[in-house]
MDTraj code that builds the backbone (N, CA, C; nanometers):
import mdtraj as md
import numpy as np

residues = "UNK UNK UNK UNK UNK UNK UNK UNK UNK UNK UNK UNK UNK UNK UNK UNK UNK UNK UNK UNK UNK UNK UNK UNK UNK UNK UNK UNK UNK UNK UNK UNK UNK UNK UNK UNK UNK UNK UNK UNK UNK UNK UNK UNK UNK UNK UNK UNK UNK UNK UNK UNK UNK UNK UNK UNK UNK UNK UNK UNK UNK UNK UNK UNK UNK UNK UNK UNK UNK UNK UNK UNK UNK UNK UNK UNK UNK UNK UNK UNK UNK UNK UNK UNK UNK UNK".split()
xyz = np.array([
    [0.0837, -0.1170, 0.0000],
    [0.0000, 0.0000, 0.0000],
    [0.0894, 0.1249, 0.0000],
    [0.0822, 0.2198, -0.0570],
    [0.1147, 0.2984, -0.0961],
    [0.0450, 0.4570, -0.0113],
    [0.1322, 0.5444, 0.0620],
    [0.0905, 0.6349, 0.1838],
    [-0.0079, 0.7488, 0.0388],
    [-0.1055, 0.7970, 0.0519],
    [-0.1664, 0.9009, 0.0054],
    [-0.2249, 1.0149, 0.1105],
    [-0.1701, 1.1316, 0.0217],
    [-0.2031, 1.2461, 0.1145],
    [-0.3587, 1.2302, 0.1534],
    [-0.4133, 1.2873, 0.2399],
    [-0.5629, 1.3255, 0.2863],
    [-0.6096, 1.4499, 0.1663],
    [-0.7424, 1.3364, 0.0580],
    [-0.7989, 1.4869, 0.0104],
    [-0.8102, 1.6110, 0.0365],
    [-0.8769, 1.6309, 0.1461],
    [-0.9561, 1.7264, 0.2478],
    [-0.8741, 1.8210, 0.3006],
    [-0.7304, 1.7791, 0.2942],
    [-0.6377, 1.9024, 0.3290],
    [-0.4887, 1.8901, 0.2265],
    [-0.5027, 1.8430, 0.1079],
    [-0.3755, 1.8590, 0.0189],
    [-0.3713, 2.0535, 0.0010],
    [-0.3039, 2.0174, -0.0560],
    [-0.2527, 2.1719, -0.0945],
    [-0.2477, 2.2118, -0.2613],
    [-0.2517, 2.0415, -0.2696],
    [-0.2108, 2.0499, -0.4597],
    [-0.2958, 1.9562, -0.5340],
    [-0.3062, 2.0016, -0.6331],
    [-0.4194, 1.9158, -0.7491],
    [-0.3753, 1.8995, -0.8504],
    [-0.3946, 1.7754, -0.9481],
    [-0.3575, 1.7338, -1.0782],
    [-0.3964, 1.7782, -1.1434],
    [-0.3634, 1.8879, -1.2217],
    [-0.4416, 1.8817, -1.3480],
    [-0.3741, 1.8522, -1.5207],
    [-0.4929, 1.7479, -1.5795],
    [-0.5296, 1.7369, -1.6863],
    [-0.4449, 1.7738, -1.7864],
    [-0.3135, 1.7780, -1.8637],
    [-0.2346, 1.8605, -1.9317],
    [-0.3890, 1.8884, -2.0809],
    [-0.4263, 1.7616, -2.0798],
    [-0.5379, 1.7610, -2.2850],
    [-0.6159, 1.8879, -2.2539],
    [-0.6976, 1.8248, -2.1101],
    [-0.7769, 1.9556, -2.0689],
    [-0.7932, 2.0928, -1.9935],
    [-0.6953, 2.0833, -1.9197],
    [-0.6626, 2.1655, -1.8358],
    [-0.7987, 2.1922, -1.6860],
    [-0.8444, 2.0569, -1.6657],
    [-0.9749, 1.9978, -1.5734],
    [-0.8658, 1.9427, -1.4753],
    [-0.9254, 1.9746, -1.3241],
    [-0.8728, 1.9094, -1.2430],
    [-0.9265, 1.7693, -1.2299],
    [-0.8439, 1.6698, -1.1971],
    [-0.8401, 1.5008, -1.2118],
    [-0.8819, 1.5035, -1.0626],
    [-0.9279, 1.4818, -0.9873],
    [-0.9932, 1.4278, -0.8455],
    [-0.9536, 1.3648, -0.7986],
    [-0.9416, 1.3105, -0.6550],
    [-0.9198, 1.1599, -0.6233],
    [-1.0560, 1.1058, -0.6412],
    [-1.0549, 0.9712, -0.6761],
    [-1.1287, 0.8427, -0.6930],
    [-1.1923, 0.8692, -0.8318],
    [-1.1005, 0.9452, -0.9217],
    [-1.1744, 0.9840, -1.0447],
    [-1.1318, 0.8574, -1.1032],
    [-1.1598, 0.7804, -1.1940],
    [-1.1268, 0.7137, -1.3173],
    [-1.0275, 0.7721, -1.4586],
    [-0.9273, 0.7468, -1.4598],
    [-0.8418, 0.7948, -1.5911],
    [-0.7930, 0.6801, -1.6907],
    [-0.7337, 0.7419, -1.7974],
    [-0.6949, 0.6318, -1.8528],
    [-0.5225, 0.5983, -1.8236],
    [-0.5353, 0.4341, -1.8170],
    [-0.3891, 0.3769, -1.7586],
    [-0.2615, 0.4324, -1.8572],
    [-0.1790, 0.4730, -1.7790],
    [-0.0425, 0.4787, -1.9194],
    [-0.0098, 0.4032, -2.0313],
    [-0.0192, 0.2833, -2.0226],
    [0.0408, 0.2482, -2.1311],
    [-0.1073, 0.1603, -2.2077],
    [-0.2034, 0.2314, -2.2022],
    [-0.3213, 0.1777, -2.2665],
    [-0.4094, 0.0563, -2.2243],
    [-0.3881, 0.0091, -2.1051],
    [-0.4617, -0.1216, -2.0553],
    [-0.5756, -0.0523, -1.9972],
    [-0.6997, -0.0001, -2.0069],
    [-0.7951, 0.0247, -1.9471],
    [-0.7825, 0.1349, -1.8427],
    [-0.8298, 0.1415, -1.8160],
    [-0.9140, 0.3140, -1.6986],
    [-0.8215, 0.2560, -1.4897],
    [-0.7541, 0.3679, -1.4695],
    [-0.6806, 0.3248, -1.3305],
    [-0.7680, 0.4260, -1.2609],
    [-0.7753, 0.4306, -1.1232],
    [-0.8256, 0.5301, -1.0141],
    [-0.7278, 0.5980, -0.9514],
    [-0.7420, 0.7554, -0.9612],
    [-0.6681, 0.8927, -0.9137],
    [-0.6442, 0.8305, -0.7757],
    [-0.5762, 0.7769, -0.6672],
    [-0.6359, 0.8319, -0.5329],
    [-0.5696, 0.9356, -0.4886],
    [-0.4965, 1.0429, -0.5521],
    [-0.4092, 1.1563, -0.4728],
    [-0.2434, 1.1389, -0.4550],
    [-0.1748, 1.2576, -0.4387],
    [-0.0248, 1.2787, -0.4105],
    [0.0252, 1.1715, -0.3015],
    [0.1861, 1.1530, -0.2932],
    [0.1916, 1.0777, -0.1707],
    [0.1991, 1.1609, -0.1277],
    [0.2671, 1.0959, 0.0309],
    [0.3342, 1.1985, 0.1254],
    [0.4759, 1.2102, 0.1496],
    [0.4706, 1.3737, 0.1746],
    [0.6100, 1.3831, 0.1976],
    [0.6707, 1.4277, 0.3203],
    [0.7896, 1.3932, 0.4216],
    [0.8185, 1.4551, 0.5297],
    [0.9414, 1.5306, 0.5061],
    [0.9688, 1.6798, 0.4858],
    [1.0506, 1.7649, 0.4781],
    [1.1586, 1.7260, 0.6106],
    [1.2873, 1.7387, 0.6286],
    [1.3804, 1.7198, 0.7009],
    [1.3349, 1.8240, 0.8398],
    [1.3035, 1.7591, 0.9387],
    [1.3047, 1.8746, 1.0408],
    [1.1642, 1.9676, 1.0285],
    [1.0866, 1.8744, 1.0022],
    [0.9019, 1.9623, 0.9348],
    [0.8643, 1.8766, 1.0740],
    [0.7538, 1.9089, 1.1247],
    [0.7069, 1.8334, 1.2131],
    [0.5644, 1.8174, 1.1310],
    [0.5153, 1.8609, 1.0021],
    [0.3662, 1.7518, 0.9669],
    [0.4192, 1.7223, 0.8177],
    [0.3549, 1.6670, 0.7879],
    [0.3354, 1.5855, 0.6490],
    [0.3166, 1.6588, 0.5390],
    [0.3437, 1.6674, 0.3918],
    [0.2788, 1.7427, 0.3142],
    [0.2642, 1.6493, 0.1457],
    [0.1654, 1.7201, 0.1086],
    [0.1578, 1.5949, -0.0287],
    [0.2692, 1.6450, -0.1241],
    [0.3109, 1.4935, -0.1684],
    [0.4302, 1.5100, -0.2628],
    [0.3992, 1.5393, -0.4358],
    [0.4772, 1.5137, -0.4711],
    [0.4420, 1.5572, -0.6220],
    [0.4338, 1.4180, -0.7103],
    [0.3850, 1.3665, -0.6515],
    [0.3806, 1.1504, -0.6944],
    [0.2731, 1.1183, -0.7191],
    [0.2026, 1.0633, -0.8521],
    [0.0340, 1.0479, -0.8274],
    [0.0535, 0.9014, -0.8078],
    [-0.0896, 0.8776, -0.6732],
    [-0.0930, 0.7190, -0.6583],
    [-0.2121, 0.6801, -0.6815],
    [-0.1791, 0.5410, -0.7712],
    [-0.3376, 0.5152, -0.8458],
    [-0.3606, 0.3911, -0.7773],
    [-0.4555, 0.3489, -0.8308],
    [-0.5168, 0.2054, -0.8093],
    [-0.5110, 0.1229, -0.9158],
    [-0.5191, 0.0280, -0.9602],
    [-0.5671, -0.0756, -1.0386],
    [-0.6588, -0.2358, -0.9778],
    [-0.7305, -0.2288, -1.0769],
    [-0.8182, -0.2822, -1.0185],
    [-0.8276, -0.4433, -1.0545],
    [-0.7331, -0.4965, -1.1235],
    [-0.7043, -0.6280, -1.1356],
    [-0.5467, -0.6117, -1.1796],
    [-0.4716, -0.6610, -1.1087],
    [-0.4873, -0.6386, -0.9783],
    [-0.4846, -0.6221, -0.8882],
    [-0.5734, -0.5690, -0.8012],
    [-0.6150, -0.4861, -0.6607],
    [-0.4791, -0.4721, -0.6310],
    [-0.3864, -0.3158, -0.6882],
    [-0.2746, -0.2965, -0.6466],
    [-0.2773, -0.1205, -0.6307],
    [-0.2085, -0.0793, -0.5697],
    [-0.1674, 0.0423, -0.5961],
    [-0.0271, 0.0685, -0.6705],
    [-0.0443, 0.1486, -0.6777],
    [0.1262, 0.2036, -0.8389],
    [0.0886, 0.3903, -0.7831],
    [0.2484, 0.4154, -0.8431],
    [0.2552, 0.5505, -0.8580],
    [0.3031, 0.6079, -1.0068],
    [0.3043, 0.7172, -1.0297],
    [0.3359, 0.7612, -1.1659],
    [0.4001, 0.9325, -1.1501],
    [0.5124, 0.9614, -1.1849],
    [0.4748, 1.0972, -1.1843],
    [0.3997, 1.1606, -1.2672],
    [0.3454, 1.2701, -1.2371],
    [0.2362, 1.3753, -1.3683],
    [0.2451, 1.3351, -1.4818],
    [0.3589, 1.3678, -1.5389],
    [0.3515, 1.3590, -1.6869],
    [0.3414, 1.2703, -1.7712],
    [0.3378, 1.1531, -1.6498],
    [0.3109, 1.0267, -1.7479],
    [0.1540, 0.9928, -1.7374],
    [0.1043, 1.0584, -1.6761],
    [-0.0743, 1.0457, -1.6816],
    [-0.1153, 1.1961, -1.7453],
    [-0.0224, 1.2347, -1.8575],
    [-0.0271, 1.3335, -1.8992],
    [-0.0819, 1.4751, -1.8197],
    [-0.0367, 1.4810, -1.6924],
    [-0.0886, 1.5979, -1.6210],
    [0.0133, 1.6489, -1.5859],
    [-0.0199, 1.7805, -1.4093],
    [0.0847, 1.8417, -1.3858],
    [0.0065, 1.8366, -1.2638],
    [0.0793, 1.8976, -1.0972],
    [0.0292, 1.8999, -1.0095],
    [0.0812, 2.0516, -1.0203],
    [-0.0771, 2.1645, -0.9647],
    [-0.0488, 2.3056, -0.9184],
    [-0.0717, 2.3011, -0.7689],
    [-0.0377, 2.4102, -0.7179],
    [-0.0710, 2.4606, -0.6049],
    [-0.2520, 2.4537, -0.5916],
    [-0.3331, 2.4503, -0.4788],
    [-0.4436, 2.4468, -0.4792],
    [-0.4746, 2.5695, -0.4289],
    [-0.5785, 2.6432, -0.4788],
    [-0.6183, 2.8096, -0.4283],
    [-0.7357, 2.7800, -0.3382],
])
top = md.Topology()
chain = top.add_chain()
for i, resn in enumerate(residues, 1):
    res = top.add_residue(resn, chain, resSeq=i)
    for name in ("N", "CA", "C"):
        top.add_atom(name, md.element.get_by_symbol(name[0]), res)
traj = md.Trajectory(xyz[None], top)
């Protein structure tokens, strides 16, 4: 299993490079190398040297659903980018 930031308080969001739409967690996308549709679940986490909390990293971690695994990818290979969240 693979650590994912908490939706509800990331700081940063994927977005979409085709569309420029933010990607969600538990959204459905399509897998990298063309095998069917994986699930967003969010950034990992990261602990800065000497930070005392957590913060989401710049790593997207998906799901797959056969099977039942988690994987990571950076952005650009799920053709996106992670911004700051306003």
């Amino acid at each position: 299993m693979v650590a994912v930031f908490p939706a509800e308080t990331s700081t940063v969001r994927l977005v979409s490079l085709a569309t420029g739409e933010e990607i969600k967690p538990g959204q459905q996308i399509p897998e990298p190398y063309g095998h069917g549709q994986i699930t967003y679940l969010g950034p990992t986490v990261t602990h800065e040297e000497g930070a005392s909390e957590a913060r989401p990293g710049r790593v997207a971690v998906v799901r797959y659903a056969s099977p039942d695994t988690d994987w990571v990818f950076l952005p650009a290979q799920l053709n996106a980018r992670y911004e700051e969240a306003v």
